[in-house]
C-alpha positions, 0 to 999 in steps of 0.5 A: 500500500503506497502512502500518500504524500502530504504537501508542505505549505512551503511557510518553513522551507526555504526558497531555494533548497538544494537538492541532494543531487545538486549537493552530491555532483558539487562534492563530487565537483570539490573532491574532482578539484582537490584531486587536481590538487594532489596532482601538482607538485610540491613545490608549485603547490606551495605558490597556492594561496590554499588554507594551512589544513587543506594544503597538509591533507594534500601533502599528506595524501602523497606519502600515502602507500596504499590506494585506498588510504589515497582515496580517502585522504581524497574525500577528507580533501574534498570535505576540506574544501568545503570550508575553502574558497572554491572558486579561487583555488579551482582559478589558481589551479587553472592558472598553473595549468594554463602554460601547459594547456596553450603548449598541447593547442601549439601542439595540436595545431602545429600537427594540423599544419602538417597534416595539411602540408601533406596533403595540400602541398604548395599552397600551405607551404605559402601560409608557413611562409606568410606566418614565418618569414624566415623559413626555408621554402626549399627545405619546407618542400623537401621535407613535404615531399620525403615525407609523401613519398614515404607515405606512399611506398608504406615505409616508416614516418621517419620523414613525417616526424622530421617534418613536424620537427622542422615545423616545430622548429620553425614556430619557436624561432619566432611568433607567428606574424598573423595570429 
């Protein structure tokens, strides 16, 4: 028999209550973030502006020996951060991890750039000119084409990574002229 449920009057309940749900994926969001936390190393963890409790537990969780003893220093992590200032440790977390994040996008980039390179040839080779004066247009031209043949007779990319190298190379002599 299913019991009939009585509805409140709402004159005792707050407005905006949060449902048990919500509160589970935010500790799920705070234990995520101290997770990151655990992931930096010492000595950049210290530059973090992290309340003193938060930052032993995090110490601590690296000289744990066992995975269940990490996991949960990890919760005790995240019930610590719910007394922290989210927003600014998860923005400081960001922060460090914003050089890392543009190399991986130059990266990614630079590798679309080659894959273009081989299979449109000459008219890429025009924009690497345009972005990087300095490059070498014979050598650019060379490369595109050992690394084509190579492809085409089933050999390894010795020549393929050349090229992404030689690309490579040529960013980091100087920005690009054109964002």
């Amino acid at each position: 028999m299913a019991r009939a449920r009585r509805r409140d009057s709402g004159a005792d309940v707050p407005e905006e209550e949060v449902s048990r749900s919500q509160r589970k994926r935010e500790s799920t969001a705070m234990q995520k973030l101290g997770e990151r936390l655990t992931r930096i190393g010492e000595a950049r963890l210290r530059t973090l502006d992290l309340p003193p409790d938060l930052m032993a537990a995090v110490l601590e969780w690296h000289g744990l020996p066992t995975h269940e003893a990490r996991r949960r220093q990890l919760q005790f992590i995240g019930r610590l951060m719910r007394e922290a200032d989210v927003d600014a440790v998860s923005e400081a977390v960001d922060a460090l991890d914003a050089p890392h994040r543009v190399s991986t996008e130059a990266f990614h980039e630079l590798e679309v750039l080659r894959d273009r390179l081989m299979e449109e040839g000459p008219v890429v080779v025009d924009e690497i000119l345009a972005l990087w004066p300095h490059a070498d247009r014979q050598q650019l031209r060379q490369m595109v084409r050992n690394a084509q043949a190579e492809r085409a007779a089933g050999k390894p990319p010795r020549n393929f990574r050349a090229l992404f190298r030689l690309l490579r190379d040529i960013s980091e002599a100087a920005p690009p002229l054109v964002a």
